[in-house]
C-alpha positions in Angstrom: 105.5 106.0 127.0 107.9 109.0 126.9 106.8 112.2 124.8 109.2 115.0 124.1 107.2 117.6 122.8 110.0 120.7 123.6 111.9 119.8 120.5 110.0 119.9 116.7 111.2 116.0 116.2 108.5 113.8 118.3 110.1 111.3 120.1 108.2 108.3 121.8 109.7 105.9 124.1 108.6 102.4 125.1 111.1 101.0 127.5 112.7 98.2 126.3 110.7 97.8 123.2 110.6 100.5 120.8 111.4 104.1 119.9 110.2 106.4 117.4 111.1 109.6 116.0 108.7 111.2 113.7 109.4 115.0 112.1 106.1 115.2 109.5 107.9 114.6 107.1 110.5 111.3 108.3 109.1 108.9 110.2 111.5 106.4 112.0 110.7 103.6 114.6 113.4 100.8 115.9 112.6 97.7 117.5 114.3 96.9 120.4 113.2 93.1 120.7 114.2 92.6 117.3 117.3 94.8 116.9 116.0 96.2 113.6 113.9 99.2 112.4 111.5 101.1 109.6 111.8 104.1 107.7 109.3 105.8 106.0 108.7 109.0 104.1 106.1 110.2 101.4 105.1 107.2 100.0 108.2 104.7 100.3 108.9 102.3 103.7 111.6 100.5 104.3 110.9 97.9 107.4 112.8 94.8 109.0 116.2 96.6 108.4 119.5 95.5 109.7 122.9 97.1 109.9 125.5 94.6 110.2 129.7 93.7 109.0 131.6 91.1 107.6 134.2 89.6 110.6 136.2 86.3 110.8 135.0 85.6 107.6 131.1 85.5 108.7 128.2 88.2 108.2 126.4 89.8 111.4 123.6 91.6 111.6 121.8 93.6 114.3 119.1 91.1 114.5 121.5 88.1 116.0 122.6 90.2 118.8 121.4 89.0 122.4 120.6 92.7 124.0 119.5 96.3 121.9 119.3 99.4 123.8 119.2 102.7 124.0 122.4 104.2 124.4 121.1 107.2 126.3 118.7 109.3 125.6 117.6 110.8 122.5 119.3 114.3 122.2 118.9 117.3 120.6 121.4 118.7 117.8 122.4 121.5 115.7 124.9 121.5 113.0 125.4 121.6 109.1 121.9 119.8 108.0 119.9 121.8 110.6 118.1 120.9 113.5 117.1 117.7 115.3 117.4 114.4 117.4 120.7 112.0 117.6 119.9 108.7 118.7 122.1 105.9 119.1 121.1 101.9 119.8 123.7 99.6 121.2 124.2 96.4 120.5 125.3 93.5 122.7 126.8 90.4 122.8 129.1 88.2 124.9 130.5 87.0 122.0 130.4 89.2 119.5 132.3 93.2 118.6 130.0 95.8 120.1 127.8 97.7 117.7 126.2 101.2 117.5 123.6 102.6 115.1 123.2 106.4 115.0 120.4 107.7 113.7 119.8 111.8 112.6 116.5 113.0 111.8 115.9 116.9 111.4 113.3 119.2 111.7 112.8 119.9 108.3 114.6 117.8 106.1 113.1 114.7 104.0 115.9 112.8 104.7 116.9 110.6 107.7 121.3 110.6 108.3 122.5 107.0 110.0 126.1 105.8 110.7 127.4 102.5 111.9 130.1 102.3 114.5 131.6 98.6 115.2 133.8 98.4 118.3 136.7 96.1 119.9 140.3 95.8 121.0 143.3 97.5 119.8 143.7 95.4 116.8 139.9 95.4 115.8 139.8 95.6 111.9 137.1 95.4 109.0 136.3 95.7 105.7 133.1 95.6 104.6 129.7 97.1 106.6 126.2 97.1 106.1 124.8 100.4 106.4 121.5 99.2 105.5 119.9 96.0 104.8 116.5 95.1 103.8 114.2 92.8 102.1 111.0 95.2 102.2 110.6 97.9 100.2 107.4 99.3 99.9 106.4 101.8 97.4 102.4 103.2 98.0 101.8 105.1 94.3 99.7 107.3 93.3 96.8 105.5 91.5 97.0 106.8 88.1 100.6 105.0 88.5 100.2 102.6 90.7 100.9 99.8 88.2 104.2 101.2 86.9 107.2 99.5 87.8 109.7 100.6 90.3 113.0 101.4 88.8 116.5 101.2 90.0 119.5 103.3 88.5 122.7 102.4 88.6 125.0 105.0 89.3 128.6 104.5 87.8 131.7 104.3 90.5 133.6 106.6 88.2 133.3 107.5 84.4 136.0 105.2 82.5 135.9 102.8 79.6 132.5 104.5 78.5 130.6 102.9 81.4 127.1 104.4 81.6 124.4 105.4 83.9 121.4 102.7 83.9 117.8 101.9 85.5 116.4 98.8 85.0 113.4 97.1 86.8 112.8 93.7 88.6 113.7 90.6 87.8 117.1 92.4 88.0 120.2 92.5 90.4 122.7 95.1 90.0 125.4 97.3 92.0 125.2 101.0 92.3 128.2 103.1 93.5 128.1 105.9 96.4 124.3 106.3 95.6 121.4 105.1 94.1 117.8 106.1 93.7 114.4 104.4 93.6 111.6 105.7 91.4 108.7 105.8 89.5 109.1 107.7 86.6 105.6 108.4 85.3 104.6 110.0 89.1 108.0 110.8 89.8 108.4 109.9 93.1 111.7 108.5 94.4 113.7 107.4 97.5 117.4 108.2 97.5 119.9 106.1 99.6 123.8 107.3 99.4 127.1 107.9 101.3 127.7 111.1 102.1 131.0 111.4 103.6 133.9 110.3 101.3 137.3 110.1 103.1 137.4 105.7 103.9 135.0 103.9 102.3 133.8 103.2 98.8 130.4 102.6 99.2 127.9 99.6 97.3 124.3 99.7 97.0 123.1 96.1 96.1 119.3 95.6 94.6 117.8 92.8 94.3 114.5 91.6 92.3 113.8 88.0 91.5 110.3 88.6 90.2 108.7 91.3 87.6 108.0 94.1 89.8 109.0 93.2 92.7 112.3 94.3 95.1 113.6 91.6 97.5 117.1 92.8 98.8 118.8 96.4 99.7 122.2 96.2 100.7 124.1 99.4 101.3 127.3 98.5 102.6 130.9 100.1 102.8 133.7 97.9 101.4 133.1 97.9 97.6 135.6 96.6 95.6 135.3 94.9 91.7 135.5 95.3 88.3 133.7 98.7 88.2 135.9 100.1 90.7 139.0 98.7 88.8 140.3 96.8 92.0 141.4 93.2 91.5 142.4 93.4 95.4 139.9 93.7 98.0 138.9 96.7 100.0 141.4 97.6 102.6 140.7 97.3 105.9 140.4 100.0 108.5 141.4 99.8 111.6 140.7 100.6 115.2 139.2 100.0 118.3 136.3 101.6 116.5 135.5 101.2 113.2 132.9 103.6 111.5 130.9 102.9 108.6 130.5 106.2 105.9 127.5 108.9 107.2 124.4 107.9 104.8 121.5 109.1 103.6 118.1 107.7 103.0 115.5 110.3 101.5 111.9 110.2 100.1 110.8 112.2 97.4 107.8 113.7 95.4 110.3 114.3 92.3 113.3 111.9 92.7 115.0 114.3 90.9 115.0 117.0 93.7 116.0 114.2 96.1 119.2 113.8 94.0 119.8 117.2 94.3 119.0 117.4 97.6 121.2 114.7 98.2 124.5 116.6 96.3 123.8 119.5 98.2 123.7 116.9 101.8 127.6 115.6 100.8 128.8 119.3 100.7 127.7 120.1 104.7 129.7 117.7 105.7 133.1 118.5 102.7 132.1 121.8 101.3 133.1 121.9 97.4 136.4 123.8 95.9 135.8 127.3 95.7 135.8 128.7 92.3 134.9 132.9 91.6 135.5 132.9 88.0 133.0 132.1 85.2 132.6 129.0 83.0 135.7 128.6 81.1 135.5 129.1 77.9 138.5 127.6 75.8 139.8 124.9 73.3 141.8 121.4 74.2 144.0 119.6 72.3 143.5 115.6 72.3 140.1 115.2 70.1 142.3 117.8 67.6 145.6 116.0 66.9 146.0 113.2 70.1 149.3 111.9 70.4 150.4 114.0 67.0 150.0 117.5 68.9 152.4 119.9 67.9 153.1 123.6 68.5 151.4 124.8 65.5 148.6 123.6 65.8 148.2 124.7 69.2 149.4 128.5 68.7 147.2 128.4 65.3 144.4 127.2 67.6 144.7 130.8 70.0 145.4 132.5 66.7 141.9 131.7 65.1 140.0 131.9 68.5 141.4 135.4 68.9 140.7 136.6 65.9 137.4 134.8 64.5 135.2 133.6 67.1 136.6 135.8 70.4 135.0 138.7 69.0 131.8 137.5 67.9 131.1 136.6 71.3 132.6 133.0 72.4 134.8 134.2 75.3 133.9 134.6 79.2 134.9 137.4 80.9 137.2 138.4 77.9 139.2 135.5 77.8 140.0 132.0 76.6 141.6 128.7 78.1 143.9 127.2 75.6 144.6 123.3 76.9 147.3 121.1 76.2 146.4 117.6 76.8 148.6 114.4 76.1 151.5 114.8 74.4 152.6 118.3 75.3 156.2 116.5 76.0 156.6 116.3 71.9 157.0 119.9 72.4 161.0 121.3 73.2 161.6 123.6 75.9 162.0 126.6 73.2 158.7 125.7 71.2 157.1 125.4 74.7 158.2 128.7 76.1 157.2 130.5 72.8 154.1 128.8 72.3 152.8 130.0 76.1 154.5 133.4 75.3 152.3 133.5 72.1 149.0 132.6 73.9 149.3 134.8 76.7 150.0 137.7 73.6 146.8 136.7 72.4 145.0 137.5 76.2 144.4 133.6 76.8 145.0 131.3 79.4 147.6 128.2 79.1 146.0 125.1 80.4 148.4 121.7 81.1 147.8 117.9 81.3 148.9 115.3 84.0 148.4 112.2 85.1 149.4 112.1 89.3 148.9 108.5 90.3 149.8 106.8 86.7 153.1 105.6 85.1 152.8 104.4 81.6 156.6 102.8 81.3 156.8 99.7 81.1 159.0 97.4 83.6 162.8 98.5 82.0 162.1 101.8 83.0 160.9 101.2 86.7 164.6 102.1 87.3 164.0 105.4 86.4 164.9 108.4 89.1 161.3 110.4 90.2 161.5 113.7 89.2 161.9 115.7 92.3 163.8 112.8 94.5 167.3 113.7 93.4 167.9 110.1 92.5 166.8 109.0 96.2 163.5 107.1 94.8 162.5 105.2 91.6 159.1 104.8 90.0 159.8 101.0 90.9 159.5 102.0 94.2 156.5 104.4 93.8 154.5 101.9 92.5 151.6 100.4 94.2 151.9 96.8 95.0 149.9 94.4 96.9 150.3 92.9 99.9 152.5 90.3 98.3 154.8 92.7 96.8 153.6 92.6 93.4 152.9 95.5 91.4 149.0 96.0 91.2 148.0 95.5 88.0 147.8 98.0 85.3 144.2 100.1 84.0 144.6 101.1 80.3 147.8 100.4 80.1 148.9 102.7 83.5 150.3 101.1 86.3 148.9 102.4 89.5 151.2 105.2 91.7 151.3 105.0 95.8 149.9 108.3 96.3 151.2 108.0 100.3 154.5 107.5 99.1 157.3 110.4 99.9 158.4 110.0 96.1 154.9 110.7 94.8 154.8 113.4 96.9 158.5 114.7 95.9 157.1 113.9 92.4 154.1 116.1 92.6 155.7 119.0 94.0 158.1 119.0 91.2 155.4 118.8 88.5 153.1 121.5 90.4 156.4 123.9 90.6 156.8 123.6 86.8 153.3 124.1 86.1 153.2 127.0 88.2 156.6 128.8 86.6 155.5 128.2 82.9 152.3 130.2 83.9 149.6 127.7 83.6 145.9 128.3 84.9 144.4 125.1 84.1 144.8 121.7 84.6 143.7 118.4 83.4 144.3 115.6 85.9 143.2 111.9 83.8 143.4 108.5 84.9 142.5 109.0 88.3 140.7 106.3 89.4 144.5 104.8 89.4 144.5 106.7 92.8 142.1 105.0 94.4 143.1 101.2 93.6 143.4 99.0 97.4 146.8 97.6 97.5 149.3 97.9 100.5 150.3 101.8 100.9 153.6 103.3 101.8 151.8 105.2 104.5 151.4 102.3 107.5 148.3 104.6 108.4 146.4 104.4 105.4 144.7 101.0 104.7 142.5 101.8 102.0 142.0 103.1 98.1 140.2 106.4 99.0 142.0 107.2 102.1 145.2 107.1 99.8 143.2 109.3 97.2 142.0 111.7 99.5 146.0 111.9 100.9 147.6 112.4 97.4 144.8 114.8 96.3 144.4 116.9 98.8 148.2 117.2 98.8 148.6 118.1 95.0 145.6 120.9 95.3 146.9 122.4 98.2 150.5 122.4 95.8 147.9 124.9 93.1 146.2 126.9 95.5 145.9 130.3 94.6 147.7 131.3 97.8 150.7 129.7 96.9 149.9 129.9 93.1 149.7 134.1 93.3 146.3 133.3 90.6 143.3 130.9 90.3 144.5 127.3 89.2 141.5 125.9 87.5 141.5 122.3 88.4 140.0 119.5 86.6 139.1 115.7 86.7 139.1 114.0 83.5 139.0 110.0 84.3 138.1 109.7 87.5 136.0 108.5 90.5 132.5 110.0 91.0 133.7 110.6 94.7 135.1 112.4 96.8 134.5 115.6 94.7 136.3 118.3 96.8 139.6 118.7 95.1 138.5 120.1 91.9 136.5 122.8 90.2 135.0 120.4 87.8 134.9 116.4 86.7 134.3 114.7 83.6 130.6 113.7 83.8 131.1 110.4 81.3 134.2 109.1 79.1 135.6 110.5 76.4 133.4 112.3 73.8 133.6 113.0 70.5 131.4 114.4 67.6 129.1 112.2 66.2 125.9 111.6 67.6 126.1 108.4 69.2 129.3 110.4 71.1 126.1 113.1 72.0 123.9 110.5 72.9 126.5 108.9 75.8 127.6 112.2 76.5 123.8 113.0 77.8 123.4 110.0 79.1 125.5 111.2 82.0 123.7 114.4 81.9 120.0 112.6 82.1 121.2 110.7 85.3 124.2 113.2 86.9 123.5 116.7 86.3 123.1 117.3 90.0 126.5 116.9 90.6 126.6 120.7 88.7 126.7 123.8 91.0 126.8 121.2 94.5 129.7 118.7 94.4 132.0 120.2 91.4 131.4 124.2 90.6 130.8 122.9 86.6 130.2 119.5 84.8 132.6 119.2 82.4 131.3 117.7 79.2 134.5 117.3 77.6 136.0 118.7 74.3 133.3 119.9 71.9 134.2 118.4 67.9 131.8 120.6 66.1 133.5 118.8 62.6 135.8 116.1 62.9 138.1 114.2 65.3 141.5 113.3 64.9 140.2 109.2 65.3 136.9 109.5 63.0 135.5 110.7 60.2 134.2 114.2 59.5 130.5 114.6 61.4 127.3 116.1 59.3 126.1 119.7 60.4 123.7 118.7 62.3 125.5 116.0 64.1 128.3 119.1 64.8 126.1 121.4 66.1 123.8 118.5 68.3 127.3 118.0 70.1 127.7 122.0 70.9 124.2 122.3 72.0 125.3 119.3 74.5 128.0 121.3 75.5 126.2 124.2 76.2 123.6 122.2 78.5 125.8 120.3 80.5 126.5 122.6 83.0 129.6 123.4 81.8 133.3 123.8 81.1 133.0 124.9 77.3 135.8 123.6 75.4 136.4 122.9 71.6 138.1 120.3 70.3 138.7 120.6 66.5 142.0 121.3 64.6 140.8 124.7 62.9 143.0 124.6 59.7 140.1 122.4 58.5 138.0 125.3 56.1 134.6 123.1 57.5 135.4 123.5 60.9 136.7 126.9 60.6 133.5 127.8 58.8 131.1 125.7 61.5 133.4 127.7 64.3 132.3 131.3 62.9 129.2 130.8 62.5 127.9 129.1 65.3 130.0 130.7 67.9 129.1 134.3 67.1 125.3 133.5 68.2 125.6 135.4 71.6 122.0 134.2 72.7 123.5 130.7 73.0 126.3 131.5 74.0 124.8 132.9 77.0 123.4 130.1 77.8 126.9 128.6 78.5 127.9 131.6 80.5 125.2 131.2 82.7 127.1 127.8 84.0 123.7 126.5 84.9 122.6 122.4 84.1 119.4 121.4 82.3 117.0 119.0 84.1 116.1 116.2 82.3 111.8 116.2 82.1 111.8 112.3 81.7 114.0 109.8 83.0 116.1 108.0 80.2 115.1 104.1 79.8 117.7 101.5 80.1 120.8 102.5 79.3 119.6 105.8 77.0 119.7 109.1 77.4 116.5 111.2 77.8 116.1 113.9 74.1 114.7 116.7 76.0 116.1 118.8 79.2 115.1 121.8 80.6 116.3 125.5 82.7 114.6 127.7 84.0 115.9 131.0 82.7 118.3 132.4 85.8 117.5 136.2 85.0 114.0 136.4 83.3 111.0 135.6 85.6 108.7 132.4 84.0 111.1 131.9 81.0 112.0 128.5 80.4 114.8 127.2 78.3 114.3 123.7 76.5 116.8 121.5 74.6 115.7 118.9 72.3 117.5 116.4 70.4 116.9 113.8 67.6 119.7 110.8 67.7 118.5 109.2 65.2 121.3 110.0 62.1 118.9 108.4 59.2 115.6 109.9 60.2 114.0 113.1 61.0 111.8 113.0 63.8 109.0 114.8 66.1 110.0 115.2 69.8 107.3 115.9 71.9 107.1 118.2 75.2 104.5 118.5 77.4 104.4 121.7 79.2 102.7 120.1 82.2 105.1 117.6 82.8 108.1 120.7 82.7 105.8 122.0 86.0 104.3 124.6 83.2 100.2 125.6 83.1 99.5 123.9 79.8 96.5 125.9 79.1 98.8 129.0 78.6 100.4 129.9 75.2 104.2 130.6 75.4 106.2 132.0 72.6 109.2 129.6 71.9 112.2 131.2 70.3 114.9 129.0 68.5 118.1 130.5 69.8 119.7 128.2 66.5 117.6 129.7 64.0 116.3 132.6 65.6 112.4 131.6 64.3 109.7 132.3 66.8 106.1 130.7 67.0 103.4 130.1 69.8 103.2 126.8 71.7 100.8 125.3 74.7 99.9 121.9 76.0 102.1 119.5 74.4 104.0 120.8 71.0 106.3 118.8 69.1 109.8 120.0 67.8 110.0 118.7 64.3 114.0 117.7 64.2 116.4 116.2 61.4 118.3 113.6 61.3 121.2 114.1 63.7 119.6 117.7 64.9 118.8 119.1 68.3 117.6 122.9 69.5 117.4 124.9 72.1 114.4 127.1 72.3 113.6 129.9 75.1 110.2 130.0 76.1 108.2 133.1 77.8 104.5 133.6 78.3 102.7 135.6 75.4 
């Protein structure tokens, strides 16, 4: 037995049978007869796990391999996630690829770090690894929840065709994307399995119950690709004489919660997050107002109104506005266009455009059409992603998928960027981006896979708007696109579309009650879309309360604060003046800070209350509540002791909607209309 007591990791070594790595708080042990190991931390273990790939049309796994050793000795590191051991098994067979598992557990982290690494000869290729495969997961509760059922959530690969988040408990089987977590949401505690690096793989997290509480299969594996990543091809191989699985991340938790942001915060060591130094934008968008009708009075009367009847009561950020085009800004002419930027700019606003990089919406007569930017050389025939048939991949909503490898994307992209860039633009919406990431055969011979082409083409078109060759900040955002990787824009979507009635605020938070970690760590601001505070251009005109519910949403989220209502209307120029001149909320927004949900949501739901600890004032605490419920008031309860307050104390709770004040302690219930939500600040009496 081998102790290493000079390093803050124990490590104990039985030759030729086991290892273990234990840091207080992570406690790791493989089995070298067996070719597998156990995790375990707080209260959850994970034991009898394999790594493994799919090759010649068979599964391997660790466990069928003749000979397991250590590669070395255990050694000491030092980089982004602290300080710790690296230790690598290898795996050996006559027969079979060679096979490494690296394992990375820190001094003080909660979370262990592992990576797969499959080796053979110059032509060696794969597409699918498991990372981490189990069939025993272990959860020891605390009593008082000991009975309560483990849940699973289901994290969406990206935020098209109104997908939501969802947890669900066993008998279940279902698919997460990139990350998932395990928890008990009366104690809270959680364990939180993920990818962490981005630039290859899309990554699957399989679970597995067959009987009511029960788990009976883990599968983290690299190599998704299905209906929920919109790929009808499969995942692209990569290639190599080695072949290396994503960098993952398996964490236990008291509050599952901070393990998810824990986790956000663990993806940006190893791709730190686009910088952004300006404040939340503030700002209006055009496709809830007027969609494919937008003209160029309604988007100069739109800066018009903003300037002159809500800027000054206070809805601005750091004096200014963002006035968006969406869809449809080519109705405009060149002379509307050039007056209509010339007229916002007047009014001390910011022009914001819309494009969609990797999507063509013409249908086959016009694949014979030059790229812009190619001088004839290329068509978007041949810019099209195909498959490895030749055939054109086939379409998403209507758009058929763009190479992003290709030299005439590229060609294309500097062209758009340059014309961005000389009309004075300082914003953009990038939709439909998931089309990016589609598998199919790429231009580029090099790269083999969906998010090795996305990461090419993006990283491309944002270098294209950086401010050093922009001369100014280029705010850049994702509208429809995949969770991951993050690192090429200021803020992303965080569900579909939204509009304004309250079933559009309940999906909306939805993605709040499961994502708003990905606020202030992967993406500078959630963006929670275009707030209609009266009516969109596809539905009917929304109640008061079901306007203002879908502001207060906005306002939480994180948040890139956009409207989305055609102003002529006398309702929603009334709503507009009088709920955007309430400074105390509108600080809120400024503060570009996400609420916390204080309960998980069940199912498919969104939880009704979230909470913020004020950023400025010591033991304030912000609180949103809501009521989705459009026929019937209703009494939403919130119990100070589950928000981490001392129940016994009385707080003061001030309704920054109607400016009311009364006291509150232990649980207190927020009596709300139909439709209605509030956000109240409490502070200690």
């Amino acid at each position: 037995m081998i102790n290493r007591n000079d390093i803050a990791v124990k490590v104990e070594i039985q030759a030729g049978e086991r290892v273990r790595l234990s840091s207080g708080r992570v406690t790791f042990e493989a089995d070298l007869k067996k070719g597998e190991y156990a995790y375990a931390g707080g209260v959850y273990t994970l034991s009898g796990v394999h790594s493994g790939f799919r090759w010649n049309g068979r599964e391997y796994h660790t466990g069928q391999y003749d000979r397991h050793l250590l590669a070395g000795d255990p050694a000491p590191i030092r980089d982004g996630f602290g300080e710790g051991v690296h230790l690598t098994i290898r795996h050996e067979s006559e027969l079979l690829p060679g096979m490494e598992q690296h394992f990375y557990v820190y001094n003080d982290a909660p979370y262990l770090l592992t990576r797969v690494v499959v080796s053979g000869d110059a032509g060696f290729k794969l597409n699918r690894i498991s990372v981490v495969r189990t069939q025993s997961i272990a959860a020891e509760a605390e009593e008082e929840a000991s009975a309560e059922a483990l849940h699973v959530l289901r994290v969406p690969y990206d935020n098209d065709k109104w997908v939501r988040y969802v947890t669900d408990t066993a008998p279940l089987e279902l698919q997460s994307y990139e990350v998932t977590a395990l928890y008990q949401p009366g104690s809270r505690q959680g364990l939180i399995l993920g990818s962490v690096s981005h630039d290859v793989w899309k990554t699957g997290i399989r679970v597995k119950g067959e009987t009511i509480g029960k788990l009976d299969e883990l599968n983290l594996f690299a190599g998704a690709a299905d209906t929920m990543t919109r790929d009808e091809q499969p995942h692209g191989y990569v290639k190599g004489p080695r072949v290396e699985s994503p960098l993952v991340f398996i964490g236990s938790y008291d509050d599952y919660r901070r393990g998810l942001e824990e986790y956000g915060q663990a993806n940006t060591v190893v791709a730190p997050p686009l910088a952004w130094d300006g404040g939340v934008p503030f700002g209006w968008n055009s496709w809830s107002a007027a969609m494919t009708t937008l003209d160029y009075e309604l988007y100069t009367s739109t800066s018009d109104f903003l300037k002159e009847e809500a800027q000054s009561q206070g809805f601005q950020n750091e004096g200014t506005l963002y006035i968006n085009f969406d869809a449809f800004w080519d109705r405009l002419t060149q002379e509307e266009m050039e007056d209509a930027l010339r007229r916002v700019r007047a009014n001390g606003h910011r022009p914001g455009t819309y494009w969609t990089p990797f999507a063509f919406w013409g249908s086959p007569a016009q694949f014979g059409n030059p790229v812009e930017g190619t001088d004839g050389k290329y068509t978007y025939g041949d810019i099209l992603l195909r498959d490895h048939e030749g055939e054109v991949v086939p379409d998403i909503a209507g758009g058929l998928a763009i190479d992003p490898t290709h030299p005439g994307n590229l060609a294309r992209i500097d062209w758009y960027t340059n014309k961005f860039i000389r009309e004075g633009f300082e914003y953009i919406k990038l939709d439909f981006m998931a089309h990016g990431a589609l598998e199919g055969k790429h231009y580029n011979p090099n790269i083999t896979t969906g998010i090795a082409a996305y990461n090419y083409g993006l990283a491309y078109l944002v270098e294209r708007l950086s401010p050093k060759r922009t001369g100014r900040p280029f705010f850049i955002n994702l509208s429809i696109a995949p969770l991951f990787p993050y690192a090429y824009a200021h803020s992303r979507r965080i569900s579909c579309d939204v509009f304004g009635q309250i079933q559009d605020t309940e999906y909306l938070l939805n993605s709040l009650t499961h994502g708003w970690w990905m606020n202030g760590s992967l993406y500078r601001f959630n963006d929670p879309d275009h707030a209609v505070i009266y009516k969109s251009f596809n539905q009917d005109s929304t109640t008061r309360e079901e306007g203002r519910s879908r502001l207060t949403a906005s306002l939480i989220a994180g948040t890139v604060l956009l409207l989305g209502d055609d102003f002529r209307h006398e309702e929603a120029a009334l709503r507009a003046r009088e709920w955007l001149g309430n400074r105390e909320v509108m600080e809120v927004a400024r503060y570009g800070r996400t609420f916390v949900p204080v309960e998980s949501g069940k199912g498919d739901r969104a939880a009704d209350t979230f909470m913020l600890e004020h950023p400025n004032e010591k033991g304030a605490v912000y609180f949103a509540v809501f009521n989705f419920d459009k026929d019937q008031s209703r009494e939403v309860t919130v119990s100070l002791s589950r928000a981490g307050l001392d129940p016994d104390r009385i707080y003061i709770a001030r309704d920054l909607w109607e400016g009311t004040e009364h006291e509150v302690s232990g649980d207190w219930a927020a009596e709300l209309a139909p439709a209605a939500s509030t956000i109240f600040r409490l502070y200690p009496q």
